[in-house]
C-alpha positions as CSV (number, residue, x, y, z in Angstrom):
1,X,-34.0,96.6,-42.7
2,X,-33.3,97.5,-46.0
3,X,-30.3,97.6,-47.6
4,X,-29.3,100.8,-49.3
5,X,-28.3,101.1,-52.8
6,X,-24.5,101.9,-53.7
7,X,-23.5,105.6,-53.1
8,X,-21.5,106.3,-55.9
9,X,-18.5,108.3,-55.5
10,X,-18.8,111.6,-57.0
11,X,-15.8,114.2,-56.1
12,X,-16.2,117.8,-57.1
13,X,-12.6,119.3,-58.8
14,X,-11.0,122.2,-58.4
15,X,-12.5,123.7,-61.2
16,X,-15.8,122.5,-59.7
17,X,-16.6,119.6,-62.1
18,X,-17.9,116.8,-61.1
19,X,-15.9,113.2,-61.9
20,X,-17.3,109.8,-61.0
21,X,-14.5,107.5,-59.9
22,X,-16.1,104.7,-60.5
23,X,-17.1,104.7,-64.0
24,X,-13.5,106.1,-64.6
25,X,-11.9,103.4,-62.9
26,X,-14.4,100.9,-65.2
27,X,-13.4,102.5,-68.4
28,X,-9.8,102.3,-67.6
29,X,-9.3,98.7,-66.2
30,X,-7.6,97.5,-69.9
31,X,-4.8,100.3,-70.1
32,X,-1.3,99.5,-68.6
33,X,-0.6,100.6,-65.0
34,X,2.7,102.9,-64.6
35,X,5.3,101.4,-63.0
36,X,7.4,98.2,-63.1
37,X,5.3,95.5,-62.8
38,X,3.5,95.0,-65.9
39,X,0.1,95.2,-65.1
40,X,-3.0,96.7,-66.0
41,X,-5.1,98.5,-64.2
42,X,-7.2,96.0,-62.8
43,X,-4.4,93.8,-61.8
44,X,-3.8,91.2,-65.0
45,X,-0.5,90.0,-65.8
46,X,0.3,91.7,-69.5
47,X,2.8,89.9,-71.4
48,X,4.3,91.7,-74.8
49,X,2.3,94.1,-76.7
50,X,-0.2,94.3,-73.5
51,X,-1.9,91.1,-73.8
52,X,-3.1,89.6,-71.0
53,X,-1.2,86.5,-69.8
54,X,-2.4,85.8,-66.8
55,X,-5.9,87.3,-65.5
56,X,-6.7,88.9,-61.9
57,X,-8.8,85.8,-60.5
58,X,-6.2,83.5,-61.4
59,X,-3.9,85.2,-59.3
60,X,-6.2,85.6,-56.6
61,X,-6.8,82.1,-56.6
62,X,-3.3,81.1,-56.0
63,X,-3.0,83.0,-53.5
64,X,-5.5,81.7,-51.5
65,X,-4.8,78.2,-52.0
66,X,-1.2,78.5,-50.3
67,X,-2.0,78.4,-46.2
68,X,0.5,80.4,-45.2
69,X,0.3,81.6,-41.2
70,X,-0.8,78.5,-40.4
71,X,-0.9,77.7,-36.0
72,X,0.5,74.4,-34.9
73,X,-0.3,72.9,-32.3
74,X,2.8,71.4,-31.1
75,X,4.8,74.1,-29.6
76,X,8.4,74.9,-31.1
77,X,10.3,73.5,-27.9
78,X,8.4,70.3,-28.0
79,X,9.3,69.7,-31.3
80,X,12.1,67.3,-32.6
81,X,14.3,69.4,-34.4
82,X,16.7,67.6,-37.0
83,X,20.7,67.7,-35.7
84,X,22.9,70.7,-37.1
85,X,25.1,69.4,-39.9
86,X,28.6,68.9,-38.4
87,X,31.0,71.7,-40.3
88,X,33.9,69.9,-42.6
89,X,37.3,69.5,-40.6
90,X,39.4,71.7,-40.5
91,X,42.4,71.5,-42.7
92,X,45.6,72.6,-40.8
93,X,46.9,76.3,-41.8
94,X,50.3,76.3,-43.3
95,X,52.3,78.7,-41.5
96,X,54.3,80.9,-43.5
97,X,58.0,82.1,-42.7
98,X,59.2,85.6,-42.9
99,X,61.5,86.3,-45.8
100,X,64.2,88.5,-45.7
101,X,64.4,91.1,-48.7
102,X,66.2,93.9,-50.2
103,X,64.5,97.2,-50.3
104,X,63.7,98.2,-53.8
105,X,66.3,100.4,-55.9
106,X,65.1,104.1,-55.7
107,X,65.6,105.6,-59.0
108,X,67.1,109.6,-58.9
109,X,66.0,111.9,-61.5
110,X,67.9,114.4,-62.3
111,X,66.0,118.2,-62.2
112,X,65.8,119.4,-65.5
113,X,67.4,122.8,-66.3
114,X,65.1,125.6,-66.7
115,X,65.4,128.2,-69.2
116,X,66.0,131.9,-67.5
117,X,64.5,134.1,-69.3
118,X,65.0,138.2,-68.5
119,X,63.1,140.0,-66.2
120,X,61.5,143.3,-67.6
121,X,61.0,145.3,-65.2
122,X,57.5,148.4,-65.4
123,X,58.9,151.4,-66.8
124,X,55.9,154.2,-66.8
125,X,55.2,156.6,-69.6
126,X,56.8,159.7,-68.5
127,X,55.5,161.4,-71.5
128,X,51.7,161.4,-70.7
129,X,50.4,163.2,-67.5
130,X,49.7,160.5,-64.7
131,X,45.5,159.9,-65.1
132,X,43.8,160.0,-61.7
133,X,40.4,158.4,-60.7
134,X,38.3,157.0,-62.7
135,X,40.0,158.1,-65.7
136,X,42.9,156.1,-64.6
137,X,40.4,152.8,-63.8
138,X,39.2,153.1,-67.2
139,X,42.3,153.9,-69.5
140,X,43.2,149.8,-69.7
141,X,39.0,149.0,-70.9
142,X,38.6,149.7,-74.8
C-alpha cells in the first residue's frame, strides 16, 4: 500500500474564501493564548514580557515520566494497611452554671411635640365660570 500524503485542511468561509488552518495555526504558534494560563499558542510556558520559560516538550516530558494509574498486583484487602492514629484524649468539658441576672433598664423617650400648623381648607374661584372637559384637564398645564 501506499501511504497517502497529508490532506490539508482547507475550510471555505462564509464569504466563500478559502483559509488553511494549518498554515494559520504555524504562523501563530509564538503569540500569547487568551486566557489565564500564560501560554502561547503552541503550549510553552511564557514568563514576563512573553518569553518562553519553559518549552512544550519539556512539559510533555514530565508528564510522561510520572506513572500515574499504575495496577498492583496485590489487591487492596490483602494489603497491610498502617494503624489509624489514635485521636488526643479528651479533655473534660467544664460545665457551666446558670447565672441569675437583671433584665436590662429600658430607657423611655419622651414623644417630641409637634408643631400644629393650620389647616386651609380649598376655597374655589367663584369669580370665573367652572371649566369643563378638557379645558378643565388642561387649565393646571402652562
Amino acid at each position: 500500500m501506499v501511504a497517502r500524503a497529508p490532506r490539508k485542511r482547507m475550510y471555505r468561509t462564509m464569504q466563500g474564501r478559502m483559509v488553511d488552518i494549518e498554515k494559520l495555526r504555524a504562523a501563530n504558534e509564538s503569540v500569547m493564548a487568551v486566557g489565564n494560563m500564560g501560554v502561547n499558542a503552541r503550549g510553552d510556558v511564557l514568563g514576563p514580557g512573553g518569553a518562553v520559560v519553559t518549552p512544550k516538550e519539556t512539559i510533555i516530558n514530565k508528564y510522561y515520566e510520572q506513572p500515574k494509574g499504575r495496577v498492583d498486583d496485590t489487591p487492596t484487602r490483602g494489603k497491610v494497611m498502617p494503624a489509624p492514629k489514635a485521636p488526643p484524649p479528651k479533655q473534660p468539658v467544664q460545665k457551666m452554671t446558670p447565672v441569675a441576672s437583671k433584665p436590662a433598664p429600658q430607657k423611655v423617650v419622651a414623644p417630641k411635640a409637634v408643631e400644629s400648623k393650620p389647616v386651609e381648607t380649598f376655597k374655589p374661584k367663584t369669580s370665573t365660570p367652572a371649566k369643563k372637559g378638557i379645558d378643565a384637564a388642561l387649565d393646571g398645564l402652562e
